[in-house]
C-alpha positions as CSV (number, residue, x, y, z in Angstrom):
1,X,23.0,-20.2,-3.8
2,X,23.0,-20.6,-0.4
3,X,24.2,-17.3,0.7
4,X,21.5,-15.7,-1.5
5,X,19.4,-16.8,0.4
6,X,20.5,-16.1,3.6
7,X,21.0,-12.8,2.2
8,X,16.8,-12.6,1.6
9,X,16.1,-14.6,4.8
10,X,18.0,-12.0,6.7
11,X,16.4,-9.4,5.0
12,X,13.0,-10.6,5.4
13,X,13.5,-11.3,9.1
14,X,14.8,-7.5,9.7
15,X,11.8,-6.2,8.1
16,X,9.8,-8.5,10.0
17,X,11.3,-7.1,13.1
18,X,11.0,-3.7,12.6
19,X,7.3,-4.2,12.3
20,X,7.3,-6.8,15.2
21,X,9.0,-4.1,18.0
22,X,7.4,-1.0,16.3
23,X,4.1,-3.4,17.8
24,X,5.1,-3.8,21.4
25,X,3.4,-0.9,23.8
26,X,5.6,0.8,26.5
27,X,2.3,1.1,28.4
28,X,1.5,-2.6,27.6
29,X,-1.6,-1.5,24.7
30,X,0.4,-3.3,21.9
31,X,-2.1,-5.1,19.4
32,X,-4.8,-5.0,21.6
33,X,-4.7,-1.1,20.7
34,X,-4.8,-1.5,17.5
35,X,-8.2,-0.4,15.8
36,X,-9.6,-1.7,19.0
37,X,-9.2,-5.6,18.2
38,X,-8.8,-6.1,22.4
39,X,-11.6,-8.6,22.2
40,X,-10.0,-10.8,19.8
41,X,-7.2,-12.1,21.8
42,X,-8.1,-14.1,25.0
43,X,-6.6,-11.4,27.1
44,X,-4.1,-8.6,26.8
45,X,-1.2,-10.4,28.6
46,X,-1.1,-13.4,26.5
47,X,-1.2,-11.4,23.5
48,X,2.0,-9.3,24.8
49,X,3.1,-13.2,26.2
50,X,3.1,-14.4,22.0
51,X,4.6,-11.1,20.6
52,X,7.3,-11.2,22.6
53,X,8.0,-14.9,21.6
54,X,7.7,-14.2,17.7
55,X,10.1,-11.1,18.2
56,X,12.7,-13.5,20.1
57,X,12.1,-16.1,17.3
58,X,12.4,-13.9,14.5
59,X,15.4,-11.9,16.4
60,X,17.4,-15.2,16.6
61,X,16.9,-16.3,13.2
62,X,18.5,-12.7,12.4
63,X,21.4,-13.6,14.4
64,X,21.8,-16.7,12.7
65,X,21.8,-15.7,9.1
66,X,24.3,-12.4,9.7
67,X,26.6,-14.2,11.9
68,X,26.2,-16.8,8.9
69,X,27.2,-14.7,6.2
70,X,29.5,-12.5,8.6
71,X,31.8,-14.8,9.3
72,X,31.5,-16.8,6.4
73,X,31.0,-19.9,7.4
74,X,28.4,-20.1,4.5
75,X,30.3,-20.3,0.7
């Protein structure tokens, strides 16, 4: 039961990150340039600032559950 669901947590969380690093701007746009929502974050850098913490987040629970199930630590 347990590995079944580190089997969908892991999936979930790789989906997640595809969107989450498909987000980040090489130019530093990111969300801001996204249908023009700028003025809804207090500034541009703090919004780069918190989608580069949720990518680390979500990247280390991904780590986490295939190590998990990788080595299988989890039975």
């Amino acid at each position: 039961m347990l590995v079944s669901f580190l089997w969908g947590l892991s999936t979930a969380s790789a989906l997640l990150l595809i969107v989450l690093i498909l987000l980040h701007s090489p130019k530093g746009d990111g969300i801001g340039a996204i249908g023009g929502a700028s003025h809804v974050f207090a500034s541009q850098k703090s919004a780069e600032k918190g989608l580069n913490k949720l990518t680390g987040i979500v990247c280390a629970v991904f780590i986490v559950c295939v190590f998990l199930i990788g080595f299988g630590i989890v039975k």
